[in-house]
N, C-alpha and C positions, 0 to 999 in steps of 0.2 A: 541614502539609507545604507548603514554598515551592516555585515553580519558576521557574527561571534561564531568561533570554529570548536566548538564543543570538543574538549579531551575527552578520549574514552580508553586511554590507554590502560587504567587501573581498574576500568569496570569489569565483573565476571561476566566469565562468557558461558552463557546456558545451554545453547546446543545451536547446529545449523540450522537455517531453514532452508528447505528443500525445493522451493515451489521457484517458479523465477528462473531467469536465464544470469541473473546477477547473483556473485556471491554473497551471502545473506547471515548472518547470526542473530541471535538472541541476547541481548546482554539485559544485566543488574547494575545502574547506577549505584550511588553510594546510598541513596536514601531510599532503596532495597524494592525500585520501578523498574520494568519491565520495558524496556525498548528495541525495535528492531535497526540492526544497525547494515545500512547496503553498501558495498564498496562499489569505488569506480572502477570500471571496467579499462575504459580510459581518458583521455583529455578532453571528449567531446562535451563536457557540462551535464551531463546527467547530474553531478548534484545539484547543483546551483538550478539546475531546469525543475526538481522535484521541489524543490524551496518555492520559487516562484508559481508555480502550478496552485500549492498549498497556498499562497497568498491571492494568485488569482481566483481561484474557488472562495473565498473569504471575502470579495469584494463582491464577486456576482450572489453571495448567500449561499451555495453550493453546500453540501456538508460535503467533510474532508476531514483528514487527520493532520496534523502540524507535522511542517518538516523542519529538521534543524540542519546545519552543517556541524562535519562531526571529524573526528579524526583520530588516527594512533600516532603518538610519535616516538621517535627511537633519539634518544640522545640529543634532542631539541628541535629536531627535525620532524619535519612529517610524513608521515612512514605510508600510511594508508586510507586517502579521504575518501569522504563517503557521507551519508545519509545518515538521519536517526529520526524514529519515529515512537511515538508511544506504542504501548500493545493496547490497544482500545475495546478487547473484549474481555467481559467481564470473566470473574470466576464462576457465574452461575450460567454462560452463555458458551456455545461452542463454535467455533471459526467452521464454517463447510466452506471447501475449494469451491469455486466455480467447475471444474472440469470433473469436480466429484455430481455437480447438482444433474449436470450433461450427461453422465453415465446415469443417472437417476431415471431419469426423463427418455432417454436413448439407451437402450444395453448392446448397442454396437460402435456408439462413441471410443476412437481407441483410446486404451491406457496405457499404451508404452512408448509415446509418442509425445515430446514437447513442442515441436514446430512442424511448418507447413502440415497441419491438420485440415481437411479438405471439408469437416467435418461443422468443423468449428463457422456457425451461420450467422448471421444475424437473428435469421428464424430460428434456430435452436440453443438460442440465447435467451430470446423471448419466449419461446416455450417453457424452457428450463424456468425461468424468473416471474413465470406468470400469475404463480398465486403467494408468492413472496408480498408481504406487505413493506412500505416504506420505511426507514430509518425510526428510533424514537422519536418523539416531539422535541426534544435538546438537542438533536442536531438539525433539526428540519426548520428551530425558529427564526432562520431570517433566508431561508429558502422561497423561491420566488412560488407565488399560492399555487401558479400551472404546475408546479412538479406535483402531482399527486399519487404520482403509483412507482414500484422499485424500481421500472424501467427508464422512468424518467431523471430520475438521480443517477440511475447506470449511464444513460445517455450522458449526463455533464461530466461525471465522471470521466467517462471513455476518451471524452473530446478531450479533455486536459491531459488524460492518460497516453494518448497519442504523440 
């Protein structure tokens, strides 16, 4: 199996994203979709590991978002790979961070703080997520029946995410 290295060199770019230890934008394909685009940090395959995670999640039924490989290039060359993903929430839906939902649930969870968080639990993950319900029905339909609650899909999630 091949995979196509998506130009993104003419796509506009919407703003940073800010969440992430990786540098992260917002771009506008040409047919005016919303994608997040991650760069590599460096040669270790982070892209190519986010592609295949996305395709492993696909096989076990997982919902997930599509990853593509993606790229800029400078003069025919490739300037800076990376990741591209749809923006998959709607315009009537709002993204809340996970570390927003922990300050939620916790108002001593810190906020100025991206790594080694002491904070950061299992159990105050599961708190946080506990009255969250599951994905819609169109991403859950070939999700194995035991996943029944939002923990459970974080759980597959996490594992691929790791």
């Amino acid at each position: 199996m091949s995979y196509h290295v998506i130009d993104v060199t003419g796509w506009k770019v919407l703003h940073p994203e800010q969440m992430g230890s990786k540098a992260k934008h917002w771009l506008i394909d040409p047919a005016n979709r919303q994608w997040l685009f991650k760069q590599n940090k460096s040669d270790a395959g982070e892209d190519w590991a986010e592609v295949i995670a996305a395709r492993l999640c696909g096989l076990l039924g997982l919902p997930h978002v599509e990853y593509k490989l993606a790229a800029s290039f400078e003069d025919g060359k490739e300037r800076t790979p990376g990741v591209i993903c749809p923006n998959i929430v709607d315009r009537s839906e709002q993204l809340i961070q996970g570390n927003v939902l922990l300050r939620q649930k916790r108002p001593t969870y810190p906020q100025d703080r991206k790594r080694k968080i002491k904070e950061y639990t299992v159990e105050a993950v599961v708190e946080a997520m506990g009255s969250m319900e599951k994905p819609p029905a169109e991403w859950m339909k070939d999700a194995p029946s035991e996943m029944d609650t939002a923990i459970d899909v974080f759980i597959g999630y996490t594992l691929l995410d790791a």
